[in-house]
C-alpha positions as CSV (number, residue, x, y, z in Angstrom):
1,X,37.4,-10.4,-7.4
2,X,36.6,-6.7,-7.0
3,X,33.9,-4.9,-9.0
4,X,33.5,-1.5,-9.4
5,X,29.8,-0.3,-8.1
6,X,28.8,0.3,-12.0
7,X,30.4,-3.3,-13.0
8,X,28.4,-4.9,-10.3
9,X,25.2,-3.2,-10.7
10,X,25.5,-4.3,-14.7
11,X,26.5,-7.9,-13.3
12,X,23.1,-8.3,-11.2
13,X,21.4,-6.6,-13.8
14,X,22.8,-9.5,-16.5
15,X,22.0,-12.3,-13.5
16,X,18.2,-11.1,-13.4
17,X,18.0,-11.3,-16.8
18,X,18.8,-14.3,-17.3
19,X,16.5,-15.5,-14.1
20,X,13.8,-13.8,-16.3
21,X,14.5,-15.4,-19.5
22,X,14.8,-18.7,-17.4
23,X,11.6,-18.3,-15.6
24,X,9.6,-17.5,-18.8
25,X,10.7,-20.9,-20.7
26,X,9.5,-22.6,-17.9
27,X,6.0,-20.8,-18.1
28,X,5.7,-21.6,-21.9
29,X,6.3,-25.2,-21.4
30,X,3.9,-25.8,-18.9
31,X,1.5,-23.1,-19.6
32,X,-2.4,-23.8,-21.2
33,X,-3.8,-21.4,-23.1
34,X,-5.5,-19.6,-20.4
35,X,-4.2,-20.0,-17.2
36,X,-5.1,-16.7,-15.0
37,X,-5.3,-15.9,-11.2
38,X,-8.6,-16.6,-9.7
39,X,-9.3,-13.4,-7.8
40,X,-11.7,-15.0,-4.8
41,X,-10.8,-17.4,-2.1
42,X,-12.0,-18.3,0.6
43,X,-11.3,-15.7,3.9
44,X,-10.6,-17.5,6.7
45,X,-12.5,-15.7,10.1
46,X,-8.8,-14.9,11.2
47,X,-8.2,-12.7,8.7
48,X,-6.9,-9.5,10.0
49,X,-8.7,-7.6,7.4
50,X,-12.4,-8.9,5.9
51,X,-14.1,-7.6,3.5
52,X,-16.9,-5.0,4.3
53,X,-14.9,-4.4,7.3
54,X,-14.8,-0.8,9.0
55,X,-11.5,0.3,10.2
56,X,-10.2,2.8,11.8
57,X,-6.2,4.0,11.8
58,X,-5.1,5.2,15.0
59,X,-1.4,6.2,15.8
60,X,1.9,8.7,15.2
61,X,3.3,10.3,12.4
62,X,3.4,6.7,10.4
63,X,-0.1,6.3,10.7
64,X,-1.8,10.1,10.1
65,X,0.6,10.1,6.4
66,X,-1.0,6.9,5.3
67,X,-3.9,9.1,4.7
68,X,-1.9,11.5,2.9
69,X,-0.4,9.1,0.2
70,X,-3.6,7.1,0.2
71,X,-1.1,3.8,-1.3
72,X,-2.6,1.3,1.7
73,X,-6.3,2.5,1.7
74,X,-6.5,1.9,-2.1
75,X,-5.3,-1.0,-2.2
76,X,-7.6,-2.2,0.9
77,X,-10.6,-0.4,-0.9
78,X,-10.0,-2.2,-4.5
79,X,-9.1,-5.3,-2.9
80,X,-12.9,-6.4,-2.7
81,X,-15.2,-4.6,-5.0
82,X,-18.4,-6.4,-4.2
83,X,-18.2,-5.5,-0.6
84,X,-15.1,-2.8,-0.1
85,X,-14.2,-1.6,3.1
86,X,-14.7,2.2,5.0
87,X,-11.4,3.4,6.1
88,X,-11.3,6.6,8.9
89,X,-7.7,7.0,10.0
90,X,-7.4,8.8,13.3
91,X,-3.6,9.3,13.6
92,X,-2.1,12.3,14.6
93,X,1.5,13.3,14.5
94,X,3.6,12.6,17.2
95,X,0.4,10.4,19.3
96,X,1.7,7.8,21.6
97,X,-0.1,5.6,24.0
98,X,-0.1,7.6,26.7
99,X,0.3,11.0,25.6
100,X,-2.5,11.6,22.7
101,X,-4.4,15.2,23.9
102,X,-7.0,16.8,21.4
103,X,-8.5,20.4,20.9
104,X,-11.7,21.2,22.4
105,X,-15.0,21.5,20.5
106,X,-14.1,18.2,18.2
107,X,-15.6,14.8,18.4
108,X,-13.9,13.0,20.9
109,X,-12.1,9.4,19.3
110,X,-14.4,7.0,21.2
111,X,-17.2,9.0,19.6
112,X,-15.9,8.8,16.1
113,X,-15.2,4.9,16.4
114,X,-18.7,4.7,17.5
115,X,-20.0,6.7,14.5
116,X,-18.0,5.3,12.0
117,X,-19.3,1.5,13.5
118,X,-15.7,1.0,14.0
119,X,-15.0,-3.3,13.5
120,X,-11.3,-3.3,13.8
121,X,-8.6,-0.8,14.8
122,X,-4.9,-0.6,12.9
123,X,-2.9,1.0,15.8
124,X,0.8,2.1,15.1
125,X,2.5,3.2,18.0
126,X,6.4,2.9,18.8
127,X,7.8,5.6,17.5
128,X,7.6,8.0,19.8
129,X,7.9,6.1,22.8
130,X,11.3,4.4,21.3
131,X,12.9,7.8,22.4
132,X,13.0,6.7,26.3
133,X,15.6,4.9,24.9
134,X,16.0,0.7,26.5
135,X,15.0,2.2,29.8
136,X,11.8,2.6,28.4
137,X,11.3,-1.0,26.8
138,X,9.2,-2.3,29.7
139,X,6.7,0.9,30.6
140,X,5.9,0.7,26.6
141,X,5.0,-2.6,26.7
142,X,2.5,-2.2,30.0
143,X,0.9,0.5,27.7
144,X,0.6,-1.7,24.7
145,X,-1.0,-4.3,27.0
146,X,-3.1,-1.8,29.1
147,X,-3.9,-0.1,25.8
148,X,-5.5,-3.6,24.6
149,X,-7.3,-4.6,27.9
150,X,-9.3,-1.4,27.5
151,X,-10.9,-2.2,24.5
152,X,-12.3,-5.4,25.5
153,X,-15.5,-5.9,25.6
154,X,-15.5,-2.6,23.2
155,X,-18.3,-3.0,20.2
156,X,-18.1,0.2,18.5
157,X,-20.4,-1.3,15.6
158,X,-23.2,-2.2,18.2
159,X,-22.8,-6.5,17.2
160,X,-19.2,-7.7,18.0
161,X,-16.3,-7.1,20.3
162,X,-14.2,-4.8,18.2
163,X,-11.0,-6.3,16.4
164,X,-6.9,-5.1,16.9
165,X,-4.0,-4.8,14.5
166,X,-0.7,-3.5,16.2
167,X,1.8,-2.1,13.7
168,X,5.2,-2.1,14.6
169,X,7.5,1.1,14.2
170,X,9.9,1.4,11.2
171,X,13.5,0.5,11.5
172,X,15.5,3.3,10.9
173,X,17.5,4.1,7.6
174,X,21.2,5.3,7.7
175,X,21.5,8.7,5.9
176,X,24.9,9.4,6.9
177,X,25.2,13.3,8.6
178,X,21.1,13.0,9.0
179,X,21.3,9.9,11.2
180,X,23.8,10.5,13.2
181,X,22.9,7.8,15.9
182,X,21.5,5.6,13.8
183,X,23.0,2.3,15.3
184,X,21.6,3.4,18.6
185,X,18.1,4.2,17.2
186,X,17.9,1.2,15.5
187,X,18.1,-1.0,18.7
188,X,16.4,0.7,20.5
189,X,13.3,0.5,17.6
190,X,14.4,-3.3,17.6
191,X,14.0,-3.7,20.9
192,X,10.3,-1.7,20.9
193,X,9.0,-3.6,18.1
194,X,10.2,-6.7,20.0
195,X,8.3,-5.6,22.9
196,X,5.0,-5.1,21.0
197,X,5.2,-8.2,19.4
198,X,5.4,-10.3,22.4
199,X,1.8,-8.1,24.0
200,X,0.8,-9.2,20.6
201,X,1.2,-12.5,21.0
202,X,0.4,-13.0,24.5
203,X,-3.4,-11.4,23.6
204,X,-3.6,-12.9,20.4
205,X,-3.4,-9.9,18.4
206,X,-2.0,-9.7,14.8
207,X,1.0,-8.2,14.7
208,X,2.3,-6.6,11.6
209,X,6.4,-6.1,12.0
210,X,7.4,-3.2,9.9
211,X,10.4,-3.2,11.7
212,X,11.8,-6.0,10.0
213,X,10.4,-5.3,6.7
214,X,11.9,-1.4,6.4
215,X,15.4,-3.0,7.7
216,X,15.9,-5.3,5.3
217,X,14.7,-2.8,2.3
218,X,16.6,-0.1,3.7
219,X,20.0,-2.3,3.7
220,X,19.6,-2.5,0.0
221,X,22.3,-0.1,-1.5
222,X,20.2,0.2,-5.1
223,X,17.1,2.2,-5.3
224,X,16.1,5.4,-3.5
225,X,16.0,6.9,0.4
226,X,12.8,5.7,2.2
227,X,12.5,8.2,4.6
228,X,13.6,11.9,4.8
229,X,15.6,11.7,7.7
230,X,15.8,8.4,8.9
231,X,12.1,7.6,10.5
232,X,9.2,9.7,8.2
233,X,9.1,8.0,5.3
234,X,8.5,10.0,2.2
235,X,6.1,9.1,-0.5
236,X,7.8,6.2,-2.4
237,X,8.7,4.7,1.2
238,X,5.0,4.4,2.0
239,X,4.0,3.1,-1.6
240,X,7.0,0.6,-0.2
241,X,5.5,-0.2,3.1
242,X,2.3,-0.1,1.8
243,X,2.4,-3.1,0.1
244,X,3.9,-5.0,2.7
245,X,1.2,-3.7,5.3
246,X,-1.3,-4.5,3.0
247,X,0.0,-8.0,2.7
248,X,0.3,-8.7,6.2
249,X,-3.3,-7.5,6.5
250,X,-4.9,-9.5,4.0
251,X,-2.6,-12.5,4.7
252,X,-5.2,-15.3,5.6
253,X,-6.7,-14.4,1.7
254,X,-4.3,-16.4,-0.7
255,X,-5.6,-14.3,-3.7
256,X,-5.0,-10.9,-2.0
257,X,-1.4,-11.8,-1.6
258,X,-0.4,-13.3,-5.2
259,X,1.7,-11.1,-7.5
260,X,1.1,-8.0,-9.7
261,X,-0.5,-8.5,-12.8
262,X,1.9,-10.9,-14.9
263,X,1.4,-11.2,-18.6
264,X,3.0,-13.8,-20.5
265,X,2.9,-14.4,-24.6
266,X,4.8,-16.5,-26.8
267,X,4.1,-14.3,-30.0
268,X,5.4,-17.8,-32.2
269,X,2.2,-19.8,-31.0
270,X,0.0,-17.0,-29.3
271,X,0.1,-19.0,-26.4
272,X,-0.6,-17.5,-23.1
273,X,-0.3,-17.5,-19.2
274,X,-1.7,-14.4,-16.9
275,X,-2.2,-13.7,-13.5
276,X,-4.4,-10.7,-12.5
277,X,-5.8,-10.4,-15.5
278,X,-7.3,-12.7,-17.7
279,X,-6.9,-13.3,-21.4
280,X,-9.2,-14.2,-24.3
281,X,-9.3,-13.7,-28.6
282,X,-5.3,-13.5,-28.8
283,X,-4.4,-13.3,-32.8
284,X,-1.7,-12.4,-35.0
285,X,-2.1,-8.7,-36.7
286,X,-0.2,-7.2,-39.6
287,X,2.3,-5.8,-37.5
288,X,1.7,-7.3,-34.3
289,X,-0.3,-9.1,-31.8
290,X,-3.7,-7.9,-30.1
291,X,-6.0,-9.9,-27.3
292,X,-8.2,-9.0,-25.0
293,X,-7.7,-8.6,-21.5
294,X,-9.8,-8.8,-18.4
295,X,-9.2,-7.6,-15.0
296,X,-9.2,-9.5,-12.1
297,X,-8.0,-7.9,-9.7
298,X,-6.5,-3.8,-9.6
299,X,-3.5,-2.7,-11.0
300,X,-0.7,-2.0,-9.3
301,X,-0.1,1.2,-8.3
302,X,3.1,2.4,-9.9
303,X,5.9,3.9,-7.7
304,X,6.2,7.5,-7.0
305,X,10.2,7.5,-8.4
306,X,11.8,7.4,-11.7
307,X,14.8,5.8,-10.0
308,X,16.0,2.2,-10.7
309,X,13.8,0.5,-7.6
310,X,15.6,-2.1,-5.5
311,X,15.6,-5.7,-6.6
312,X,13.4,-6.8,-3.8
313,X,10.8,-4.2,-4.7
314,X,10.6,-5.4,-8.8
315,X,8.1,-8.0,-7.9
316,X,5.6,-5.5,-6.8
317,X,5.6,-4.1,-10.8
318,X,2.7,-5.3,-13.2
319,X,4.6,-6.5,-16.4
320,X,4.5,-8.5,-19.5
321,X,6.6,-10.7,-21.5
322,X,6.2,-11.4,-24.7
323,X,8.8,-14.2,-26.4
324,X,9.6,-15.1,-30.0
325,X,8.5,-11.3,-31.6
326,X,10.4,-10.4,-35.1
327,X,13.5,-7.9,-34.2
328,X,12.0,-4.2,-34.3
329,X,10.4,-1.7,-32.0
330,X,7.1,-2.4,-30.8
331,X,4.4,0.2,-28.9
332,X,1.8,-1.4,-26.8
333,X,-2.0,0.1,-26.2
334,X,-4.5,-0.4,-24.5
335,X,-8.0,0.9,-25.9
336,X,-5.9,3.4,-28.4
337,X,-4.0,5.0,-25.4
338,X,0.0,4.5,-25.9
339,X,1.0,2.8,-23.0
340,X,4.8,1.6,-23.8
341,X,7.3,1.3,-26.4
342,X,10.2,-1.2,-26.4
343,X,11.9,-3.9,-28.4
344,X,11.5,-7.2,-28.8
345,X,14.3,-7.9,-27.0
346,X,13.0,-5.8,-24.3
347,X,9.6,-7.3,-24.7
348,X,11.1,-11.0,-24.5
349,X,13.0,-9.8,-21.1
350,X,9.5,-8.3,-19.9
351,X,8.2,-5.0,-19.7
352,X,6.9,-3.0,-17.1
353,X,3.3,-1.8,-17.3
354,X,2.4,0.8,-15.1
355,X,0.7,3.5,-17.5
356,X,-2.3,1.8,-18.8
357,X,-5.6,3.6,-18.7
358,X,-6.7,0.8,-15.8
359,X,-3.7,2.4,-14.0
360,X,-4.5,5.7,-14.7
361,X,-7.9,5.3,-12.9
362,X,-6.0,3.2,-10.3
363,X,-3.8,6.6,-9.8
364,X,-7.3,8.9,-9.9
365,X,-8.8,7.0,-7.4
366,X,-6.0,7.2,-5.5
367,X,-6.3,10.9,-5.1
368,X,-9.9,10.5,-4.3
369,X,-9.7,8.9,-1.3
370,X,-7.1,11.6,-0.8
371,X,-9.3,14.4,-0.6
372,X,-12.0,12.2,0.8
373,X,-9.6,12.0,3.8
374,X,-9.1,15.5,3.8
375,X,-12.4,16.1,4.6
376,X,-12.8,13.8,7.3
377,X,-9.4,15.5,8.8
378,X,-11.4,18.4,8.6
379,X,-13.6,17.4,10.5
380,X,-11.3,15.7,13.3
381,X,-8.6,17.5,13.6
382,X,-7.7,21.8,14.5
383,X,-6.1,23.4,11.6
384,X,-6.3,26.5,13.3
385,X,-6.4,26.7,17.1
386,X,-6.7,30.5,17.0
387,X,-10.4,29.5,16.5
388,X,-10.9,27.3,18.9
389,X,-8.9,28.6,22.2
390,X,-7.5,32.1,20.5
391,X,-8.8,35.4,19.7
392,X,-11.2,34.4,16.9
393,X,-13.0,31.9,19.2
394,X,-15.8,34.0,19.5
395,X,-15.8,35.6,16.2
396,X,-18.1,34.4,13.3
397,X,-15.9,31.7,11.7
398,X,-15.0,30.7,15.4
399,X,-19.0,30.4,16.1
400,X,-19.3,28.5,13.1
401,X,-17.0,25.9,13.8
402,X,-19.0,23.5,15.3
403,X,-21.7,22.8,12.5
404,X,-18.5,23.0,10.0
405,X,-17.1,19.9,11.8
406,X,-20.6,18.4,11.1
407,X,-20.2,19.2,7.8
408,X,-16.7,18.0,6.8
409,X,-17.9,14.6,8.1
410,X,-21.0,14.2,5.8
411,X,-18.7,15.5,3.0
412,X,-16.5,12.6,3.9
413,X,-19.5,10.2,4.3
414,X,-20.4,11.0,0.6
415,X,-17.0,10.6,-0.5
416,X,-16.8,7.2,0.9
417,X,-20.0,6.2,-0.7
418,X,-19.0,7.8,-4.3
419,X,-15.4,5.6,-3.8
420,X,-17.5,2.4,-3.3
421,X,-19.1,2.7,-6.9
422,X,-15.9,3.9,-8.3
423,X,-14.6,0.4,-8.0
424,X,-14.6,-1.7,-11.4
425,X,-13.2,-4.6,-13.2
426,X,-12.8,-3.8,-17.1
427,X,-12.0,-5.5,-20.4
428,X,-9.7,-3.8,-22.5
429,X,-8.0,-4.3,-26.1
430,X,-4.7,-4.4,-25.8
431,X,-2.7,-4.3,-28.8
432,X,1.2,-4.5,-29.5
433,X,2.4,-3.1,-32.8
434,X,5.7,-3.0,-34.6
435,X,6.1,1.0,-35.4
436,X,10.3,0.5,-36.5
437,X,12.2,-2.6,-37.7
């Protein structure tokens, strides 16, 4: 049988419904009362990531626009609280191994690791170097595995050998006209993210493969591009990658890894299951239900798109479902700020919640470590090379230059230390009202 694109999308629309309605009678009938996430676990010492840790991004394009969306160094920063982590992210479009010059007159990278007591590097390389084509497969892996021997012995935070990540490149995404060799350039970004990975596991490096990740996400027809022509991801592709990456870097912490915040009410008996947050004083109102909810962990960031994501990507949504509520329209809040409105049909399916005000801080401190990064870039990289090598070298603002870099960094130092107090665990009110029958 042949369906029509809009007849099939309804169809696996229909089918996930149901899975949802499935999946919720199954959580009522085993469910407690309270039954929520418990945010710490145990890290094993192999994590990839620990907490407290100080990292520092290094790599191409991929790696310099994480700082720019900010997605994977919020999530990293919220992930532990108590003891967050310091993030500096040294990547510079177009680096590879071998070929990574710098302007004069800025701090040179072994001396920023050193500053910033550097305890493990996220490197991303691959991208660049893919365009040697298969010829080039074997000189990129002696640079990976050079690359690694020259760190050892490396303690950039003056007590322990310094810790790798190696980031495989992204596959790349067919955009018809735009990728014209796609099939090509998706081998040959195979076959370098193959080559990393076997460096990787020869030195007993964690190796985070992108590669597969991006392919299998950019196969799915539903849900927007990922990149903007083929291999730079634009900003919904990193909030997409970002959550993998963060998953693969935290992967050795089972709490860091469970789902989005999952709500789960059955309005008839006020009974309730959560993960993320954690629920308390659920009662019946005239209209409605109300409880309190606490956090547990962060929010989920919401995706930069208005577009229908992909179904592989719905998981990665916070949500809650609430079963057995009299027909009308119902609005939730949270602490008096209208969050969502839906139906109780809608509500029973499960709702996405993405606009409460713990996401709206989520979202401003988002765009604070933004602009703290931008003052670190400041201070690392040449915005203007006229004033370094040019004509204004030796004029007042080219003079000035040096203590500016100085500068930039203790503005970033500040930033970082503001971010760590920025990061907190609330109880709300959250209340769901019927406004129209």
């Amino acid at each position: 049988m042949h369906l029509a694109p809009k007849a099939l999308l309804t169809m696996i629309r229909k089918t996930h419904s149901i899975i949802v309605l499935l999946f919720c009678a199954v959580a009522f009938s085993t469910a407690s009362a309270q039954s929520p996430l418990q945010p710490e676990s145990p890290i094993r010492p192999d994590s990839p990531i620990r907490p407290g840790d100080r990292i520092a991004i290094v790599g191409n394009t991929f790696a310099d626009q994480l700082r720019i969306h900010g997605f994977l160094e919020t999530m990293l920063l919220q992930r532990w609280p108590d003891n967050p982590v310091s993030i500096r992210n040294l990547g510079w479009g177009g680096d590879m191994l071998n070929a990574r010059d710098r302007p004069t007159n800025f701090p040179a990278e072994e001396e920023t690791l050193s500053a910033h007591r550097t305890d493990v590097i996220i490197a991303c390389f691959g991208m660049g170097e893919s365009f040697a084509g298969e010829d080039g497969v074997q000189s990129f892996q002696a640079a990976v595995d050079a690359w690694i021997k020259s760190l050892e012995g490396k303690t950039y935070n003056a007590k322990s050998q310094v810790r790798l990540v190696l980031v495989s490149p992204i596959a790349n995404e067919p955009l018809g006209k735009l990728t014209p060799r796609h099939e090509q350039r998706d081998r040959e970004l195979s076959a370098y993210s193959q080559a990393m990975s076997e460096v990787a596991i020869a030195a007993q490096v964690p190796f985070v493969d992108l590669y597969q990740t991006s392919r299998y996400l950019m196969d799915e027809p539903i849900g927007p591009n990922f990149t903007t022509n083929g291999i730079h991801l634009n900003s919904y592709g990193y909030w997409a990658m970002s959550h993998y990456l963060f998953r693969d870097l935290v992967r050795d912490d089972p709490a860091a890894v469970q789902p989005p915040w999952q709500i789960l009410i059955d309005a008839a008996d006020l009974t309730t299951q959560a993960r993320g947050v954690d629920i308390s004083d659920a009662a019946r109102t005239e209209a409605g239900i109300k409880f309190r909810a606490t956090e547990l962990i962060a929010p989920t960031l919401p995706p930069p798109t208005s577009d229908d994501l992909p179904p592989q990507l719905h998981h990665l949504r916070d949500s809650m479902t609430i079963a057995n509520l009299p027909p009308g329209i119902y609005e939730l809040t949270v602490d008096d700020v209208s969050v969502v409105t839906a139906s109780h049909d809608d509500w029973a399916r499960g709702v996405t919640i993405d606009a409460s005000p713990a996401h709206q801080e989520a979202e401003a401190f988002r765009r604070a470590v933004n602009d703290k990064n931008l003052q670190f870039t400041y201070s690392w990289k040449a915005l203007n090379q006229v004033h370094i090598v040019g004509e204004r070298k030796k004029s007042p603002s080219g003079r000035a230059l040096p203590d500016e870099v100085i500068e930039f960094n203790q503005l970033a130092n500040e930033r970082d230390a503001i971010l760590r107090n920025r990061i907190k665990r609330t109880t709300r009110n959250w209340r769901v009202t019927r406004i129209h029958l």
